[in-house]
VOBA-1610 file (N, C-alpha, C; in pm, whole numbers, padded with zeros to 5 digits, always signed):
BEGIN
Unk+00336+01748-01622Unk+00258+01805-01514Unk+00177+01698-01443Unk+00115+01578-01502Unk+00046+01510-01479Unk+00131+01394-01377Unk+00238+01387-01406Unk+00297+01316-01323Unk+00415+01350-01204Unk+00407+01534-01211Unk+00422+01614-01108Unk+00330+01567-00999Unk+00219+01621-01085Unk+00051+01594-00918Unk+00060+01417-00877Unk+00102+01336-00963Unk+00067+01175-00911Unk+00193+01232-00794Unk+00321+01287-00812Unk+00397+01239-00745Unk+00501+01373-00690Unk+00371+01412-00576Unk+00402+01578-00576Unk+00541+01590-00468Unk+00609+01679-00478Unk+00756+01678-00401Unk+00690+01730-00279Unk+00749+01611-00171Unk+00716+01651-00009Unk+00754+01803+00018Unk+00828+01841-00066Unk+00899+01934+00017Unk+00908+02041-00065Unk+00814+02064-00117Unk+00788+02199-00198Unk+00734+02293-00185Unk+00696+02340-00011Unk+00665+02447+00052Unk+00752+02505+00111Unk+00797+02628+00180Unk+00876+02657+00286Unk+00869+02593+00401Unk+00775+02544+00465Unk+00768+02517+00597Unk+00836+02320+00584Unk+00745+02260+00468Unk+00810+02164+00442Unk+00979+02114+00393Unk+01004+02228+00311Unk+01145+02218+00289Unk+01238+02247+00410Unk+01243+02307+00495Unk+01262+02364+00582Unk+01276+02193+00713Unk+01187+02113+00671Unk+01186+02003+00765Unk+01229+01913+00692Unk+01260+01918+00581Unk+01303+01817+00486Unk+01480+01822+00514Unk+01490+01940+00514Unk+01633+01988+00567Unk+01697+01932+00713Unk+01593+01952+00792Unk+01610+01874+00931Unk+01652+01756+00936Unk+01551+01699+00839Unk+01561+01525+00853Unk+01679+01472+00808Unk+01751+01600+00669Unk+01846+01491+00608Unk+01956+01588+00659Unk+01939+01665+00768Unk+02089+01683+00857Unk+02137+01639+00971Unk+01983+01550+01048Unk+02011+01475+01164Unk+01942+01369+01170Unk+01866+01286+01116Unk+01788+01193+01094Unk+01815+01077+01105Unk+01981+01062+01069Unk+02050+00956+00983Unk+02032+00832+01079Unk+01990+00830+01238Unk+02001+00690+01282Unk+01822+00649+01245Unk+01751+00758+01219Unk+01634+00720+01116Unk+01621+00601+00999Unk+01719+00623+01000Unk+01754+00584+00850Unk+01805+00410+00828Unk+01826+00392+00939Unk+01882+00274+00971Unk+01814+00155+00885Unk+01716+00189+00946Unk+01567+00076+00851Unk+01513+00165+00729Unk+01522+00272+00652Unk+01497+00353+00554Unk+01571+00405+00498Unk+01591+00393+00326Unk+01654+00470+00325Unk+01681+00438+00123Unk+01709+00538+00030Unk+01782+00476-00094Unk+01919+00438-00030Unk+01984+00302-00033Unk+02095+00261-00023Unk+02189+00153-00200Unk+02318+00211-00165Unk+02378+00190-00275Unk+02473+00074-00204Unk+02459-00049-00289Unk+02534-00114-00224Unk+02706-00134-00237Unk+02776-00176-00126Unk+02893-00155-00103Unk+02966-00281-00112Unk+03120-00282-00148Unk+03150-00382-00215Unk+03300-00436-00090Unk+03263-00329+00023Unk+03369-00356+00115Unk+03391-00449+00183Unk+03276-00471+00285Unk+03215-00545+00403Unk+03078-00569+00390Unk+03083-00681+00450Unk+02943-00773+00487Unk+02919-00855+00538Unk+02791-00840+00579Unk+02738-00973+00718Unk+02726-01113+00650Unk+02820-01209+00721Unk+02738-01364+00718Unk+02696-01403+00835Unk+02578-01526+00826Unk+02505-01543+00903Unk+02528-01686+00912Unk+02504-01762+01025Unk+02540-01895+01054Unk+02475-01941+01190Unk+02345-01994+01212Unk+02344-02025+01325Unk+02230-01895+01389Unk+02312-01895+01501Unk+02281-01778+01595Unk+02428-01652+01593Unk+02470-01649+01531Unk+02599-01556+01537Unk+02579-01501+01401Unk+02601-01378+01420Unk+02616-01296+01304Unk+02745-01209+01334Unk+02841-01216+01213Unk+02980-01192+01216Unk+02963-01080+01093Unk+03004-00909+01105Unk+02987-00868+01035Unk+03140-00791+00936Unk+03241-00809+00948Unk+03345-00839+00886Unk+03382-00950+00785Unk+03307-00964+00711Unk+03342-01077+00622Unk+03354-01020+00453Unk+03235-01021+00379Unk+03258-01037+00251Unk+03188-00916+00143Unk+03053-00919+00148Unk+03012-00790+00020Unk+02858-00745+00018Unk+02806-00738+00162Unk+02725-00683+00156Unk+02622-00599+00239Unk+02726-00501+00318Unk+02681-00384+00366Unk+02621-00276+00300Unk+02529-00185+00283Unk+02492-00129+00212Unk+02471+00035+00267Unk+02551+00143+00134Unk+02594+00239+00238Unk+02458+00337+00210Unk+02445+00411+00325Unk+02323+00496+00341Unk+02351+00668+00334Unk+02322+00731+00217Unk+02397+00855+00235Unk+02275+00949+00222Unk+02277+01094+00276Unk+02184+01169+00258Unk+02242+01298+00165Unk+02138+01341+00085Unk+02143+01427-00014Unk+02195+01563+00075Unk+02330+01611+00000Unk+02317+01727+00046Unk+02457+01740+00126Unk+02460+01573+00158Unk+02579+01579+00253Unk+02722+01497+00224Unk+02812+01534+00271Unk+02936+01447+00156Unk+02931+01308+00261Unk+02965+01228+00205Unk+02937+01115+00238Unk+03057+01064+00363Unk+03115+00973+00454Unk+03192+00921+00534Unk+03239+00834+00442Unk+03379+00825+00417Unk+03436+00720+00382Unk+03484+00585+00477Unk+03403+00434+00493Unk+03429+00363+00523Unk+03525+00243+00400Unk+03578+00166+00475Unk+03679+00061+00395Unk+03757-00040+00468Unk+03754-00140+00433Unk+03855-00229+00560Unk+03973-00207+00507Unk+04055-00191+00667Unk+04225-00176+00663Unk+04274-00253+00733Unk+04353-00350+00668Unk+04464-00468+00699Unk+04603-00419+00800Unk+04567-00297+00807Unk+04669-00209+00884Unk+04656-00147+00986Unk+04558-00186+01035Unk+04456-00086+01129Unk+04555-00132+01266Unk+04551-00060+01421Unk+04628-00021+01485Unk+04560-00165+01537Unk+04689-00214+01619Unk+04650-00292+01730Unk+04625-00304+01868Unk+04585-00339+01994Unk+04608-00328+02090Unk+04793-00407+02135Unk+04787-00481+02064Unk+04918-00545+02093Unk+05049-00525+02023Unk+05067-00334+01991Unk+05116-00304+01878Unk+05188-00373+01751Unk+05065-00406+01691Unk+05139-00460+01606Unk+04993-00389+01531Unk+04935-00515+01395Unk+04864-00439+01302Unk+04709-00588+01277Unk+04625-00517+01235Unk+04530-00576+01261Unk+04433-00528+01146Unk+04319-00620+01093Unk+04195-00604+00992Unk+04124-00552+01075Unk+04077-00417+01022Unk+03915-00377+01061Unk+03868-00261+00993Unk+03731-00206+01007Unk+03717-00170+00928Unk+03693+00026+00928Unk+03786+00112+00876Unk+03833+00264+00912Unk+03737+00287+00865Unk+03680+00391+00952Unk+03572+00493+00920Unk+03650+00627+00886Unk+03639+00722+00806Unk+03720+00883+00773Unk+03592+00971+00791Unk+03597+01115+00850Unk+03463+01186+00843Unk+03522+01311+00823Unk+03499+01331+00736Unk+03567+01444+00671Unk+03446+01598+00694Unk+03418+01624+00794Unk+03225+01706+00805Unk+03148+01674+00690Unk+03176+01531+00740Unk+03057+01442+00651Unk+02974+01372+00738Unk+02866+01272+00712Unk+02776+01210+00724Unk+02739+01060+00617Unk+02707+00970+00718Unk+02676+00851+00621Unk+02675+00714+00703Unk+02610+00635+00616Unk+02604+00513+00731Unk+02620+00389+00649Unk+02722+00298+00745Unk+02658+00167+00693Unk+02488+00093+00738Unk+02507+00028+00662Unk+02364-00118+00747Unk+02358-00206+00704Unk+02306-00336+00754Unk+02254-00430+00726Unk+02148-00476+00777Unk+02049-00585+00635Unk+01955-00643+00721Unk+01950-00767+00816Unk+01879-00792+00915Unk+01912-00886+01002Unk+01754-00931+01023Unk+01711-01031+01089Unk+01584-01039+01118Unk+01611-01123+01271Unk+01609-01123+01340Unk+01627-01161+01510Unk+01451-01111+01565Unk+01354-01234+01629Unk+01222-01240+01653Unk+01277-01177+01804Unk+01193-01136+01873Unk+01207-01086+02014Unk+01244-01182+02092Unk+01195-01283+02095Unk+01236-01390+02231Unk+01370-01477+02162Unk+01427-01431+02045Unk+01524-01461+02031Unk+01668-01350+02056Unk+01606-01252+02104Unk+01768-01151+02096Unk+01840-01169+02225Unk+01951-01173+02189Unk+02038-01200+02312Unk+02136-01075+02313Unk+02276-01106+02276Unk+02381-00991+02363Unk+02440-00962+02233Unk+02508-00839+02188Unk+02571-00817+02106Unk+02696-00718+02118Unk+02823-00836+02039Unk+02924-00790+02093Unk+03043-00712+01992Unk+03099-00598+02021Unk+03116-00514+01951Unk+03258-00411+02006Unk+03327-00389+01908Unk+03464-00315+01942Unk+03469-00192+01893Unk+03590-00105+01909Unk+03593+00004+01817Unk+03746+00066+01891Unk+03813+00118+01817Unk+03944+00255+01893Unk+03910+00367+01831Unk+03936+00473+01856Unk+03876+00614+01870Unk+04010+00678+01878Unk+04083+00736+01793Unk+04221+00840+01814Unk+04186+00953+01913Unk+04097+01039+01874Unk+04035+01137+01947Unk+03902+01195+01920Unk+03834+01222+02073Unk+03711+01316+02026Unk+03643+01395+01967Unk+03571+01434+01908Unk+03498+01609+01867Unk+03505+01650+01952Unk+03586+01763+01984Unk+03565+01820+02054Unk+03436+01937+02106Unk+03343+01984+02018Unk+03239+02056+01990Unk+03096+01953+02016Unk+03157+01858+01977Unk+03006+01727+01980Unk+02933+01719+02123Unk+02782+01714+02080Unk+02750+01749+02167Unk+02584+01650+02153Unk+02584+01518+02174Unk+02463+01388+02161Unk+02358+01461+02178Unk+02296+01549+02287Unk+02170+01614+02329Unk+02176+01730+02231Unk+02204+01800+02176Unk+02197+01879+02111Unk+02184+01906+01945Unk+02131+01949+01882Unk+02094+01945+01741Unk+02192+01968+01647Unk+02258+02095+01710Unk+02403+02128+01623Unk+02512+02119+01629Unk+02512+01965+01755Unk+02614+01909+01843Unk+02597+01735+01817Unk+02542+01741+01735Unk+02520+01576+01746Unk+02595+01529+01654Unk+02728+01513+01729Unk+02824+01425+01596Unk+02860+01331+01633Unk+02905+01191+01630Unk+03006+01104+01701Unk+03141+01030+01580Unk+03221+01037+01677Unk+03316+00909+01592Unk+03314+00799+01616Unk+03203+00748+01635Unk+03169+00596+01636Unk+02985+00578+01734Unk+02951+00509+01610Unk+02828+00458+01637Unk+02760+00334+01643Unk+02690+00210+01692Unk+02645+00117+01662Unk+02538+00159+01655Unk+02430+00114+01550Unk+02315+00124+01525Unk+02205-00002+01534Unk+02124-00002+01619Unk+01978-00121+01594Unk+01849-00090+01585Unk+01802-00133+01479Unk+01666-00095+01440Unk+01554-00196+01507Unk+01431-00172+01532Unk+01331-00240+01588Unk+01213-00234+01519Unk+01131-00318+01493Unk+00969-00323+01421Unk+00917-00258+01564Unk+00765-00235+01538Unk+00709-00213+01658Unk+00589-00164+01616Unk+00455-00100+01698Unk+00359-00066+01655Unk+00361+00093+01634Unk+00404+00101+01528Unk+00389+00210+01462Unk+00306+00366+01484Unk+00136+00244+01551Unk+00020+00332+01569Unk-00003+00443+01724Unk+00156+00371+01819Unk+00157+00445+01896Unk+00253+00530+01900Unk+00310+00615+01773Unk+00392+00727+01750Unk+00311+00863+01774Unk+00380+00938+01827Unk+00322+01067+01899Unk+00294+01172+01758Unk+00253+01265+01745Unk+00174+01352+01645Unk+00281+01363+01564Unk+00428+01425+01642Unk+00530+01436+01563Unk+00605+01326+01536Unk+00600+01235+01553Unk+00683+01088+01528Unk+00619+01039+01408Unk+00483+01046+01394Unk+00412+01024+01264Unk+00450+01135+01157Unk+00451+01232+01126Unk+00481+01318+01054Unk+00628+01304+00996Unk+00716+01288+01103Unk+00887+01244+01073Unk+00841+01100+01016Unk+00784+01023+01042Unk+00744+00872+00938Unk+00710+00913+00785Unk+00617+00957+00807Unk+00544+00999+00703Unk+00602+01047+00569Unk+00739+01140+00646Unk+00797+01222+00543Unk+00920+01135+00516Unk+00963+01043+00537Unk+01045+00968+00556Unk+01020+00849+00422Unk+00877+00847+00466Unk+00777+00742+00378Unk+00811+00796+00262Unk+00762+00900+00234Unk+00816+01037+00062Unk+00904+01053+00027Unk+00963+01069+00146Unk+01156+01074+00069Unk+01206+00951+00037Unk+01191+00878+00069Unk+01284+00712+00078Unk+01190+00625+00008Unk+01032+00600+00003Unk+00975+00469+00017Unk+00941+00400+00094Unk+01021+00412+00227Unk+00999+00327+00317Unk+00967+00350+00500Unk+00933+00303+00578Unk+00860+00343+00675Unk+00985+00365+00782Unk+00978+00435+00844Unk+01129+00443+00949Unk+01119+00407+01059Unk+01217+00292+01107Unk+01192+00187+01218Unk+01072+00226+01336Unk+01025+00157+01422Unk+00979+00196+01569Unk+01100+00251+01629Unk+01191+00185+01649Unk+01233+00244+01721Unk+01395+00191+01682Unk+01492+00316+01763Unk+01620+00287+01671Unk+01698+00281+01833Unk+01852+00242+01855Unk+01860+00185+01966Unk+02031+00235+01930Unk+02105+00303+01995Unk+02225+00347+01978Unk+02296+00328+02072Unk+02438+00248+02079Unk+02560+00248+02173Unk+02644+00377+02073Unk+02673+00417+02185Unk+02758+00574+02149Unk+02910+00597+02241Unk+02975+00673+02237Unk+03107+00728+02296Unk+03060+00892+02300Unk+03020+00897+02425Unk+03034+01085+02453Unk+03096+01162+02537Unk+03155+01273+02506Unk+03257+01352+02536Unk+03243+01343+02714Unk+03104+01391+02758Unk+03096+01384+02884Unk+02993+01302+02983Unk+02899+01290+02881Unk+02789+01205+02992Unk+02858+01080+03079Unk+02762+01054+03188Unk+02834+00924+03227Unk+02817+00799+03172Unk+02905+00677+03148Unk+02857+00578+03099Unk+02770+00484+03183Unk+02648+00439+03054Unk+02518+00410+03074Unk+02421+00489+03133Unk+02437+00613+03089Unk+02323+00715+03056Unk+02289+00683+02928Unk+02099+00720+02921Unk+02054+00711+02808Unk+02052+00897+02802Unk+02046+00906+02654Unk+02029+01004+02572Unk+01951+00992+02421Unk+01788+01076+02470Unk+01695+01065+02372Unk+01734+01172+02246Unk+01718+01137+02174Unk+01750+01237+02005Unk+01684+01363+02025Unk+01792+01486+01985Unk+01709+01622+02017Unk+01593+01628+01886Unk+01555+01528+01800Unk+01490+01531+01758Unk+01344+01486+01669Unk+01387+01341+01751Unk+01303+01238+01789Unk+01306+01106+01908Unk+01208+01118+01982Unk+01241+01050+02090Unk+01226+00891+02052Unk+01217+00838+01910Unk+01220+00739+01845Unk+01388+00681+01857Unk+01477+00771+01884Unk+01632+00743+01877Unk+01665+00765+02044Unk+01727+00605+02122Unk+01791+00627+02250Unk+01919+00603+02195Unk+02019+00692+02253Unk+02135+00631+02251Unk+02214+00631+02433Unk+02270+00519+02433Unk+02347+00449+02562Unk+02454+00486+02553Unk+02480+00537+02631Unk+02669+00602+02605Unk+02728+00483+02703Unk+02831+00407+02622Unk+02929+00296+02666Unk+03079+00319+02655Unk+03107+00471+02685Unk+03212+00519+02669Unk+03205+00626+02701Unk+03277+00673+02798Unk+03277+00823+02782Unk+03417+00908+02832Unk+03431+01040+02808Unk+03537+01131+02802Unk+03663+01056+02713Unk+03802+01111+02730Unk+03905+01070+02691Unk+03995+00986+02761Unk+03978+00846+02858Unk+04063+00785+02883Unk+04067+00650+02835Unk+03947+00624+02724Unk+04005+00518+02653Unk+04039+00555+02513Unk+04061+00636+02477Unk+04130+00679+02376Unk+04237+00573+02305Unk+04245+00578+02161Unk+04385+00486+02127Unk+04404+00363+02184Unk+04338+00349+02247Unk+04281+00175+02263Unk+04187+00121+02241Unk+04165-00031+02174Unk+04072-00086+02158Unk+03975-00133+02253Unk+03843-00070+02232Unk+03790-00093+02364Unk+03652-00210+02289Unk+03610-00298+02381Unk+03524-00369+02387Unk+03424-00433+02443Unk+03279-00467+02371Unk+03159-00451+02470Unk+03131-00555+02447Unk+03005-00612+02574Unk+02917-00689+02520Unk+02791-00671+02648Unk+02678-00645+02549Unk+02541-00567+02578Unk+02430-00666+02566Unk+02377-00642+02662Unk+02264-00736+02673Unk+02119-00634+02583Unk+02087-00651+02511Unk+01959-00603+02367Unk+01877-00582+02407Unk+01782-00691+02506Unk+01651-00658+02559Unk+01652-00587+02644Unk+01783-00592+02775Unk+01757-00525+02907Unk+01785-00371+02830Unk+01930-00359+02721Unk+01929-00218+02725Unk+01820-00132+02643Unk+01756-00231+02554Unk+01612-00196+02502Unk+01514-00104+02642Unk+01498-00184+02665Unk+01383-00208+02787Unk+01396-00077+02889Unk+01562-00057+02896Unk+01529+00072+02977Unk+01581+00221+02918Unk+01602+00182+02809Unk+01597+00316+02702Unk+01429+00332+02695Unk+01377+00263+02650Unk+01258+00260+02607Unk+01116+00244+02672Unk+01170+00176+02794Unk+01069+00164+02936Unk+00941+00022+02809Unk+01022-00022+02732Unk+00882-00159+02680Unk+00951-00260+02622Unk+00904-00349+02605Unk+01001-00492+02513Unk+01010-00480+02359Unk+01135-00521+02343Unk+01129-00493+02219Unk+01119-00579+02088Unk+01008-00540+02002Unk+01025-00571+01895Unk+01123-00697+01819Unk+01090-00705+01694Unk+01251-00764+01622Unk+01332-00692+01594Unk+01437-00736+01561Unk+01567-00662+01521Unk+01597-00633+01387Unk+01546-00566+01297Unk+01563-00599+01151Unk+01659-00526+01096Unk+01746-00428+01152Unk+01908-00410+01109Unk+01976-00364+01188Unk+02114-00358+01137Unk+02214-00329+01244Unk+02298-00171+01159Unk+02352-00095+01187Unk+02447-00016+01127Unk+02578+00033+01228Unk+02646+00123+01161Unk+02807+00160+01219Unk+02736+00331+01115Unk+02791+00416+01201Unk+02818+00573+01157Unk+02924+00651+01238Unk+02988+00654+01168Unk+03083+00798+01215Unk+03003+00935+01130Unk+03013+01046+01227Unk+02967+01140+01161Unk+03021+01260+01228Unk+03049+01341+01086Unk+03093+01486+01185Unk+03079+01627+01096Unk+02960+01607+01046Unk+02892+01703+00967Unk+02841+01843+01079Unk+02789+01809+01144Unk+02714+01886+01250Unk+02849+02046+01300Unk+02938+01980+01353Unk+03057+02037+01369Unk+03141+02093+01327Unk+03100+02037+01189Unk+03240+02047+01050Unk+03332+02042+01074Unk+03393+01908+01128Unk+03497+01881+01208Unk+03562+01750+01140Unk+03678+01652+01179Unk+03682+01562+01123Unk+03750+01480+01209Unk+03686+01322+01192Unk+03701+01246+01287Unk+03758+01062+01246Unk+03827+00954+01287Unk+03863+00879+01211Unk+03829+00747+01371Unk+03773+00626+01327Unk+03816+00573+01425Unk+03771+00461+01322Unk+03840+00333+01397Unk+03788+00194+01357Unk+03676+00074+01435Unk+03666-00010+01371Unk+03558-00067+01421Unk+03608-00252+01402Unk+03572-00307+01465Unk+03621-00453+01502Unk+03494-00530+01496Unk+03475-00650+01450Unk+03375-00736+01402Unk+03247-00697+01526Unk+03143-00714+01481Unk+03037-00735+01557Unk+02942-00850+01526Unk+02874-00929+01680Unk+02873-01098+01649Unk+02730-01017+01759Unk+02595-01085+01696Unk+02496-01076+01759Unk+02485-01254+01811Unk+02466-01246+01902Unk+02459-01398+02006Unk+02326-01426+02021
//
């Protein structure tokens, strides 16, 4: 009992369980910088310089939430090519699951530059829906986390910290920064999280005509910071990849091609 009260469960009211539920059914680009993570023996970032190459060796670390079946990621030596033939990268499976990779990175503000990044996509969710709560699925995500001042989080941005703080240990980024693929918005629309305006995501893709091809970016960090967010940003202290298609209960498969922060 005594070490019930030192270490009382966040979420042992109705109203609290009830938001505890929220967090760990849509939270997950929360999570980016927070989180219990188990580490993964697939993929991992090396670092060299100013380039960070994240296809290499053993230490991505996967981020899963209670409750939810996990995304199977894995590199495939078989993966489709643009030049039909066959190619390394690394398959995401989403079985109406949920889950993330990440890594840590540390990039100071007047050092971030452009970051460049691939992915092919077989086909859409069709049901997915970025602005929406019980629509927020994608088959392919880049994820960037930001430090920042914490003390100017709005009543509810502190509370989603807070509880974040209880569940995990750890404090959940300033601010989280998403390139996305959506069914319809136009590309380079931002789209704020239906459930924290702590999450922009940039849609750099949209509808079905790049489908089944490898498509590829390269994004300038501060500018697309800056006008998701209307302020400068922070450091960069991780990066992640999520496919997810829990929301939908749907299932979704796409791959992902090295990503090199410049």
């Amino acid at each position: 009992m005594l070490a019930a009260m030192k270490n009382p469960d966040p979420c042992n009211t109705p109203c609290m369980r009830r938001f505890c539920l929220l967090l760990a059914g849509g939270l997950m680009g929360l999570l980016v910088g927070c989180a219990t993570q188990q580490p993964s023996a697939t993929v991992a970032p090396t670092q060299g310089g100013n380039t960070w190459n994240s296809l290499a060796q053993a230490a991505w670390q996967e981020v899963q939430l209670p409750g939810k079946t996990p995304t199977v990621y894995r590199l495939d030596d078989r993966a489709p090519s643009s030049a039909r033939g066959l190619r390394t990268a690394l398959k995401a499976d989403a079985q109406s699951s949920a889950s993330m990779l990440r890594a840590p990175v540390r990039i100071e503000p007047e050092a971030l530059g452009r970051v460049d990044f691939s992915w092919l996509v077989p086909k859409l969710i069709a049901d997915a829906d970025m602005g929406q709560r019980d629509g927020d699925d994608s088959p392919v995500r880049l994820i960037l986390a930001f430090e920042g001042d914490r003390s100017k989080f709005s009543a509810k941005d502190a509370m989603v910290n807070e509880l974040a703080r209880l569940l995990t240990g750890e404090e959940m980024p300033y601010a989280t920064l998403m390139y996305v693929w959506c069914n319809k918005r136009p590309v380079d629309s931002v789209i704020s999280s239906p459930r924290t305006d702590r999450i922009r995501k940039i849609v750099v893709e949209s509808g079905a005509q790049g489908l089944t091809q490898w498509r590829n970016y390269e994004r300038d960090i501060r500018a697309d910071y800056l006008r998701a967010f209307g302020e400068a940003p922070g450091a960069l202290v991780a990066i992640g990849l999520m496919s997810d298609s829990d929301n939908t209960r749907s299932n979704a498969v796409a791959w992902y091609g090295p990503i090199a922060l410049r």
